[in-house]
matplotlib code that plots the C-alpha trace (Angstrom):
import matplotlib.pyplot as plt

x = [3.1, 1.2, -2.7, -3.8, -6.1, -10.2, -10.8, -10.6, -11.2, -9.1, -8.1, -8.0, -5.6, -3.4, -3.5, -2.3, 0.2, 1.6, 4.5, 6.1, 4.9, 8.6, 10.3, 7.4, 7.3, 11.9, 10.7, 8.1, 9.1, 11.0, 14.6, 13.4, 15.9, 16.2, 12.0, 11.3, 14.3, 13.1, 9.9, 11.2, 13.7, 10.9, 11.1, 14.3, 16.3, 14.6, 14.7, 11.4, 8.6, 7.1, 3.4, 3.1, -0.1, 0.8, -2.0, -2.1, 1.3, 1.3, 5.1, 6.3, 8.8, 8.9, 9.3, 12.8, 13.9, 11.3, 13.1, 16.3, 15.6, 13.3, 13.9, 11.8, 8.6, 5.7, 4.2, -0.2, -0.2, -3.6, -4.0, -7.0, -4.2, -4.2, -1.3, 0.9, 0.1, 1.4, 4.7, 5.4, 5.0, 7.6, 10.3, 9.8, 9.8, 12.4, 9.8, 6.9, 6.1, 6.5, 4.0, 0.3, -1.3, -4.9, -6.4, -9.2, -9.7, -8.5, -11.6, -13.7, -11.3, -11.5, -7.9, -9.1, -8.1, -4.6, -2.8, -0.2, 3.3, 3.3, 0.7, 2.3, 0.8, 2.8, 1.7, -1.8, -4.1, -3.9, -7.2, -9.2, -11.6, -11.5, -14.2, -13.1, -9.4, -10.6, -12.6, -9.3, -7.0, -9.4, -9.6, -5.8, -5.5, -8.1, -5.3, -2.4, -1.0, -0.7, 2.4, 2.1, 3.4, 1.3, 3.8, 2.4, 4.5, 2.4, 2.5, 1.1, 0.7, -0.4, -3.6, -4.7, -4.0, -5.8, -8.8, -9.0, -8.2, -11.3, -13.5, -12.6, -13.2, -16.5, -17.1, -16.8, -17.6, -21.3, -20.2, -20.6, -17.3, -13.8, -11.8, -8.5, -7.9, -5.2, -6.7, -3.4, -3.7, -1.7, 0.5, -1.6, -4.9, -2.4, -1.8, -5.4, -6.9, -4.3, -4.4, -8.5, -8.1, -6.4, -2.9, 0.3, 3.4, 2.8, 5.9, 6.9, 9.9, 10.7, 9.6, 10.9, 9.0, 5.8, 7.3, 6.2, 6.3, 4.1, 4.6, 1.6, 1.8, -1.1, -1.0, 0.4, -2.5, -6.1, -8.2]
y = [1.5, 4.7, 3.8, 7.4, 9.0, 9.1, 8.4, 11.1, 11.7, 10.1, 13.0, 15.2, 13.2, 12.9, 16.6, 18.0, 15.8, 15.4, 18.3, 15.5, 12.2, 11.3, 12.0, 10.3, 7.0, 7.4, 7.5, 4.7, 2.1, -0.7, -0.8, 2.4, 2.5, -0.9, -1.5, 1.3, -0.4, -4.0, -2.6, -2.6, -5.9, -8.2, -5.3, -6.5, -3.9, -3.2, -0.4, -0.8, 1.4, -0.6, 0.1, 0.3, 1.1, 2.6, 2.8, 4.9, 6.6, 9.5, 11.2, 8.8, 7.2, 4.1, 5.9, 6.3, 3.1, 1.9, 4.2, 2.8, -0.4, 1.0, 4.7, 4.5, 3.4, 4.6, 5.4, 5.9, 6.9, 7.2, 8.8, 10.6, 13.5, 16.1, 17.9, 14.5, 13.9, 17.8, 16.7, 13.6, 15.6, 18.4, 15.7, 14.0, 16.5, 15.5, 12.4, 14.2, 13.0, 9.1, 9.9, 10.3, 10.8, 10.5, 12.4, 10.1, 7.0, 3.8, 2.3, 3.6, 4.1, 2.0, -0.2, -1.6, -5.0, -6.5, -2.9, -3.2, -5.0, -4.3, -3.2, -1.8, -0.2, 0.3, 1.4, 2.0, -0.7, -1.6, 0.8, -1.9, -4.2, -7.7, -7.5, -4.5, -5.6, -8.8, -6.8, -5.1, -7.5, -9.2, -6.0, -5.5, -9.2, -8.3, -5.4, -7.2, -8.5, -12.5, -13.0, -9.6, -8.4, -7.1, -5.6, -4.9, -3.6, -3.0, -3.2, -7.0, -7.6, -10.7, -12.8, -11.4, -8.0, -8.3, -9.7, -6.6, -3.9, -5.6, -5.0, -1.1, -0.5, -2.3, 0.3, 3.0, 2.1, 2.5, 6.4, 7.4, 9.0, 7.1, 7.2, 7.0, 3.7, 1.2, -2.2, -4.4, -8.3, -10.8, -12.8, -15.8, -13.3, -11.4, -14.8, -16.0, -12.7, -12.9, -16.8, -16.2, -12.9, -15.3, -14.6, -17.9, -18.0, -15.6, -14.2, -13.0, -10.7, -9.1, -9.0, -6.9, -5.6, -5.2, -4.3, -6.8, -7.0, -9.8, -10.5, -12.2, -13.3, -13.4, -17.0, -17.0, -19.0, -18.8, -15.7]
z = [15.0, 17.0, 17.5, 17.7, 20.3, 18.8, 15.4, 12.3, 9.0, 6.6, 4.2, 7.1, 9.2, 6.2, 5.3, 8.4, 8.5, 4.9, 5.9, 8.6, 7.1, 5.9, 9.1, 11.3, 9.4, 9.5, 13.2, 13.2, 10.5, 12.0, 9.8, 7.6, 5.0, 4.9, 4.7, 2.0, -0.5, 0.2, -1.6, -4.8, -4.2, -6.5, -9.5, -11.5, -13.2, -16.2, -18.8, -19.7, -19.5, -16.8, -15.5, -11.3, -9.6, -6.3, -3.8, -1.1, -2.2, 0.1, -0.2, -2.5, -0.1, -1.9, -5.5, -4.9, -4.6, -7.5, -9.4, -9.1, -10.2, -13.1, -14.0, -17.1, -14.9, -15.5, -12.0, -10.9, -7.9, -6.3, -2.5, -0.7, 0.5, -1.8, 0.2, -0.1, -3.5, -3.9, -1.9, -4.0, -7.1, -6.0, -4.7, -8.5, -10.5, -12.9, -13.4, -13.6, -17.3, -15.8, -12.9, -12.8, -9.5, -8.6, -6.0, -4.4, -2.0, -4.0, -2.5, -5.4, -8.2, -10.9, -11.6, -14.9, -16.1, -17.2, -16.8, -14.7, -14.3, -10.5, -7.9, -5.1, -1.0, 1.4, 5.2, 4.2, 3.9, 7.7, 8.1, 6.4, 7.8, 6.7, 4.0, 2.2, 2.0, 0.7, -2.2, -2.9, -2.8, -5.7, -7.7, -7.4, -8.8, -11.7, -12.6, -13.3, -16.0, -16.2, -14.0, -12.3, -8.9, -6.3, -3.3, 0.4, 2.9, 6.2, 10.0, 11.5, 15.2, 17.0, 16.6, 20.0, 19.0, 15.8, 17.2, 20.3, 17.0, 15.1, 18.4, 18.8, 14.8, 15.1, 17.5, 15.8, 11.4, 11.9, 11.4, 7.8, 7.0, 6.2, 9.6, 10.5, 12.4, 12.9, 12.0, 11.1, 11.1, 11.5, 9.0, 8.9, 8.2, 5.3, 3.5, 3.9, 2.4, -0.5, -1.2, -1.3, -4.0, -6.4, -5.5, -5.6, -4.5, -1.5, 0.1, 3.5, 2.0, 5.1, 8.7, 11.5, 14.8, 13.5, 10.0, 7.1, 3.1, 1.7, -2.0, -4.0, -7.7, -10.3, -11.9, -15.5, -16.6, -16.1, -15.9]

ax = plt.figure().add_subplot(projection="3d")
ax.plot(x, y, z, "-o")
ax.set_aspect("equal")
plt.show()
Protein backbone atom coordinates (compact mmCIF):
# COMPACT_ATOMS: atom_id res chain seq x y z
CA UNK A 1 0.00 0.00 0.00
CA UNK A 2 1.56 3.78 -0.96
CA UNK A 3 -0.02 6.46 1.62
CA UNK A 4 0.39 9.40 -0.74
CA UNK A 5 1.96 12.82 0.05
CA UNK A 6 -1.15 15.68 0.94
CA UNK A 7 -4.53 14.85 0.31
CA UNK A 8 -6.46 15.30 -3.29
CA UNK A 9 -9.41 15.14 -4.98
CA UNK A 10 -10.91 11.98 -5.55
CA UNK A 11 -11.80 12.13 -9.34
CA UNK A 12 -8.79 14.07 -9.96
CA UNK A 13 -6.37 11.65 -8.41
CA UNK A 14 -7.94 8.95 -10.32
CA UNK A 15 -7.92 10.77 -13.65
CA UNK A 16 -4.42 11.43 -13.93
CA UNK A 17 -3.67 8.34 -13.15
CA UNK A 18 -6.20 5.98 -14.99
CA UNK A 19 -3.28 5.65 -18.01
CA UNK A 20 -0.90 3.49 -15.22
CA UNK A 21 -3.49 2.22 -12.77
CA UNK A 22 -3.07 -1.53 -14.07
CA UNK A 23 0.68 -1.55 -13.93
CA UNK A 24 0.86 0.39 -10.44
CA UNK A 25 -1.64 -1.85 -8.55
CA UNK A 26 0.72 -5.18 -10.70
CA UNK A 27 3.31 -3.17 -8.70
CA UNK A 28 1.49 -2.69 -5.41
CA UNK A 29 -0.90 -5.71 -4.89
CA UNK A 30 0.57 -8.34 -2.76
CA UNK A 31 0.33 -11.76 -5.09
CA UNK A 32 -1.44 -9.73 -8.12
CA UNK A 33 -2.42 -12.30 -10.36
CA UNK A 34 -3.16 -14.46 -7.79
CA UNK A 35 -5.40 -11.56 -5.69
CA UNK A 36 -7.39 -10.21 -8.87
CA UNK A 37 -8.55 -14.17 -9.82
CA UNK A 38 -9.33 -14.99 -6.12
CA UNK A 39 -12.00 -12.23 -6.73
CA UNK A 40 -14.17 -14.16 -8.66
CA UNK A 41 -13.29 -17.84 -6.77
CA UNK A 42 -17.06 -17.50 -4.73
CA UNK A 43 -18.90 -16.87 -8.50
CA UNK A 44 -19.42 -20.58 -9.73
CA UNK A 45 -19.31 -21.27 -13.33
CA UNK A 46 -22.50 -20.36 -14.56
CA UNK A 47 -24.07 -19.57 -17.95
CA UNK A 48 -26.41 -17.44 -16.65
CA UNK A 49 -27.02 -14.01 -17.19
CA UNK A 50 -25.86 -13.18 -13.77
CA UNK A 51 -26.31 -9.54 -12.36
CA UNK A 52 -22.82 -8.00 -10.55
CA UNK A 53 -22.64 -4.60 -9.14
CA UNK A 54 -19.03 -3.55 -9.26
CA UNK A 55 -18.18 -0.51 -7.14
CA UNK A 56 -15.42 1.45 -7.66
CA UNK A 57 -14.43 -0.61 -10.87
CA UNK A 58 -11.79 1.67 -12.16
CA UNK A 59 -9.94 -0.49 -15.21
CA UNK A 60 -11.81 -3.44 -14.80
CA UNK A 61 -8.99 -5.63 -13.46
CA UNK A 62 -11.22 -7.91 -11.81
CA UNK A 63 -13.66 -8.19 -15.00
CA UNK A 64 -11.44 -10.57 -16.44
CA UNK A 65 -11.48 -13.14 -14.20
CA UNK A 66 -15.40 -12.55 -13.49
CA UNK A 67 -15.70 -13.23 -16.89
CA UNK A 68 -14.30 -16.40 -16.92
CA UNK A 69 -16.27 -17.95 -14.52
CA UNK A 70 -19.52 -16.14 -15.96
CA UNK A 71 -19.12 -14.87 -19.64
CA UNK A 72 -22.82 -14.13 -19.93
CA UNK A 73 -22.64 -11.65 -16.84
CA UNK A 74 -24.26 -8.85 -16.84
CA UNK A 75 -21.73 -6.25 -15.29
CA UNK A 76 -22.69 -2.25 -13.45
CA UNK A 77 -19.97 -0.80 -12.98
CA UNK A 78 -20.07 2.40 -11.12
CA UNK A 79 -16.62 4.66 -10.56
CA UNK A 80 -16.04 8.55 -10.03
CA UNK A 81 -13.01 8.31 -12.99
CA UNK A 82 -14.42 9.12 -16.08
CA UNK A 83 -10.93 8.30 -17.80
CA UNK A 84 -11.02 4.66 -16.13
CA UNK A 85 -14.38 4.08 -16.78
CA UNK A 86 -13.20 5.02 -20.67
CA UNK A 87 -10.23 2.39 -20.21
CA UNK A 88 -12.43 -0.48 -18.90
CA UNK A 89 -14.83 0.04 -21.73
CA UNK A 90 -12.05 -0.13 -24.57
CA UNK A 91 -10.28 -3.34 -22.87
CA UNK A 92 -14.14 -5.00 -22.97
CA UNK A 93 -15.31 -4.12 -25.90
CA UNK A 94 -16.39 -7.42 -27.18
CA UNK A 95 -18.68 -7.23 -23.85
CA UNK A 96 -19.79 -4.00 -24.18
CA UNK A 97 -23.68 -5.02 -24.52
CA UNK A 98 -23.03 -7.09 -20.90
CA UNK A 99 -21.56 -3.88 -19.25
CA UNK A 100 -23.07 -0.70 -18.05
CA UNK A 101 -20.89 1.77 -16.37
CA UNK A 102 -21.84 4.65 -14.22
CA UNK A 103 -19.85 7.63 -14.05
CA UNK A 104 -20.41 8.97 -10.33
CA UNK A 105 -19.25 8.34 -6.63
CA UNK A 106 -21.16 5.06 -5.47
CA UNK A 107 -21.66 7.05 -2.31
CA UNK A 108 -24.79 8.62 -3.72
CA UNK A 109 -25.95 6.29 -6.37
CA UNK A 110 -28.81 4.51 -5.79
CA UNK A 111 -28.27 0.29 -5.73
CA UNK A 112 -31.96 -0.45 -5.53
CA UNK A 113 -33.32 -3.47 -3.78
CA UNK A 114 -32.99 -7.34 -4.45
CA UNK A 115 -31.04 -6.65 -7.92
CA UNK A 116 -28.04 -8.33 -7.82
CA UNK A 117 -26.53 -11.97 -7.62
CA UNK A 118 -23.12 -10.46 -6.58
CA UNK A 119 -21.82 -7.06 -5.26
CA UNK A 120 -18.35 -6.87 -5.79
CA UNK A 121 -15.21 -3.60 -4.65
CA UNK A 122 -12.07 -4.22 -4.80
CA UNK A 123 -9.09 -1.71 -3.65
CA UNK A 124 -11.45 1.09 -3.07
CA UNK A 125 -13.42 1.33 -0.11
CA UNK A 126 -10.24 1.72 2.09
CA UNK A 127 -10.89 5.78 1.75
CA UNK A 128 -13.83 5.37 3.97
CA UNK A 129 -14.36 6.37 7.42
CA UNK A 130 -16.00 4.12 9.75
CA UNK A 131 -19.53 5.56 9.41
CA UNK A 132 -19.82 5.81 5.85
CA UNK A 133 -18.56 2.28 5.10
CA UNK A 134 -21.03 1.09 7.63
CA UNK A 135 -23.94 2.99 5.62
CA UNK A 136 -22.66 1.14 2.52
CA UNK A 137 -21.99 -2.04 3.59
CA UNK A 138 -25.99 -1.87 4.64
CA UNK A 139 -27.06 -0.48 1.33
CA UNK A 140 -24.96 -3.13 -0.56
CA UNK A 141 -26.79 -5.80 1.72
CA UNK A 142 -30.37 -4.04 0.79
CA UNK A 143 -29.15 -4.90 -3.03
CA UNK A 144 -28.84 -8.41 -3.13
CA UNK A 145 -30.74 -10.95 -3.80
CA UNK A 146 -31.70 -13.41 -0.77
CA UNK A 147 -28.47 -15.55 -0.72
CA UNK A 148 -26.37 -13.00 -2.55
CA UNK A 149 -22.64 -12.34 -2.60
CA UNK A 150 -21.06 -9.28 -1.70
CA UNK A 151 -17.01 -9.61 -2.53
CA UNK A 152 -14.33 -7.05 -0.88
CA UNK A 153 -10.89 -7.28 -1.73
CA UNK A 154 -8.96 -4.47 0.06
CA UNK A 155 -5.66 -3.57 1.78
CA UNK A 156 -5.95 -4.09 6.11
CA UNK A 157 -3.04 -3.13 8.43
CA UNK A 158 -2.74 -3.47 12.13
CA UNK A 159 -5.01 -2.20 14.88
CA UNK A 160 -2.32 0.33 15.72
CA UNK A 161 -2.08 1.45 12.34
CA UNK A 162 -5.71 1.80 11.82
CA UNK A 163 -6.21 3.75 14.83
CA UNK A 164 -2.93 6.48 13.70
CA UNK A 165 -4.81 6.40 9.78
CA UNK A 166 -8.31 7.44 11.61
CA UNK A 167 -6.31 10.37 13.41
CA UNK A 168 -4.69 11.92 10.13
CA UNK A 169 -8.16 11.64 8.14
CA UNK A 170 -9.91 13.30 11.07
CA UNK A 171 -7.56 15.90 10.33
CA UNK A 172 -8.21 16.72 7.24
CA UNK A 173 -12.58 15.59 6.40
CA UNK A 174 -13.76 18.84 7.72
CA UNK A 175 -12.83 20.00 4.02
CA UNK A 176 -15.83 19.83 1.73
CA UNK A 177 -14.60 17.92 -1.25
CA UNK A 178 -14.11 13.88 -1.51
CA UNK A 179 -10.25 13.28 -0.89
CA UNK A 180 -8.00 10.88 -1.61
CA UNK A 181 -6.89 9.07 1.58
CA UNK A 182 -5.72 5.80 2.70
CA UNK A 183 -7.95 4.76 5.65
CA UNK A 184 -7.76 0.70 5.66
CA UNK A 185 -8.81 -1.15 8.96
CA UNK A 186 -8.08 -4.04 10.33
CA UNK A 187 -9.64 -7.55 9.95
CA UNK A 188 -11.41 -7.52 13.13
CA UNK A 189 -12.95 -3.81 12.16
CA UNK A 190 -13.81 -5.55 8.36
CA UNK A 191 -15.94 -8.36 10.05
CA UNK A 192 -17.49 -6.02 12.69
CA UNK A 193 -18.69 -3.50 9.93
CA UNK A 194 -20.04 -6.48 7.83
CA UNK A 195 -21.62 -8.73 10.69
CA UNK A 196 -23.45 -5.22 11.79
CA UNK A 197 -24.79 -4.47 7.83
CA UNK A 198 -26.57 -7.81 8.06
CA UNK A 199 -24.08 -9.88 6.38
CA UNK A 200 -23.45 -14.23 7.73
CA UNK A 201 -21.10 -16.40 7.02
CA UNK A 202 -18.24 -13.80 6.67
CA UNK A 203 -15.08 -14.99 4.98
CA UNK A 204 -11.46 -14.16 5.06
CA UNK A 205 -10.86 -15.73 1.37
CA UNK A 206 -7.43 -14.56 1.09
CA UNK A 207 -4.81 -12.66 3.01
CA UNK A 208 -1.39 -11.83 2.06
CA UNK A 209 0.93 -8.68 3.25
CA UNK A 210 -1.56 -6.30 3.66
CA UNK A 211 -3.70 -7.96 0.72
CA UNK A 212 -7.28 -9.25 1.94
CA UNK A 213 -10.69 -10.53 0.41
CA UNK A 214 -13.54 -10.71 2.87
CA UNK A 215 -16.64 -12.55 1.56
CA UNK A 216 -20.11 -11.67 3.29
CA UNK A 217 -23.48 -13.50 2.43
CA UNK A 218 -27.05 -12.02 2.66
CA UNK A 219 -29.20 -14.45 4.77
CA UNK A 220 -31.69 -16.59 2.66
CA UNK A 221 -34.41 -15.67 4.93
CA UNK A 222 -35.63 -12.64 6.48
CA UNK A 223 -35.70 -9.17 4.95
Amino acid sequence: MVITEGPEKMDEFFNARAETYDQHMDANVEDFQKFYRKISHPIPKTSQEIKILDLGCGTGLELEYIFQKAPRARITGVDISEKMLEILLAKYREKSQQITVVNRSYLDFDFGAGLYDYVVSVMTFHHLDYDTKKSLYERINYSLKKGGKYIEGDYVVSKAREGELLTEYNEIKKRDSLYHLDIPFCRETQEKLLRSAGFNKIQLLFSSGESAIFVGEKPKEGP
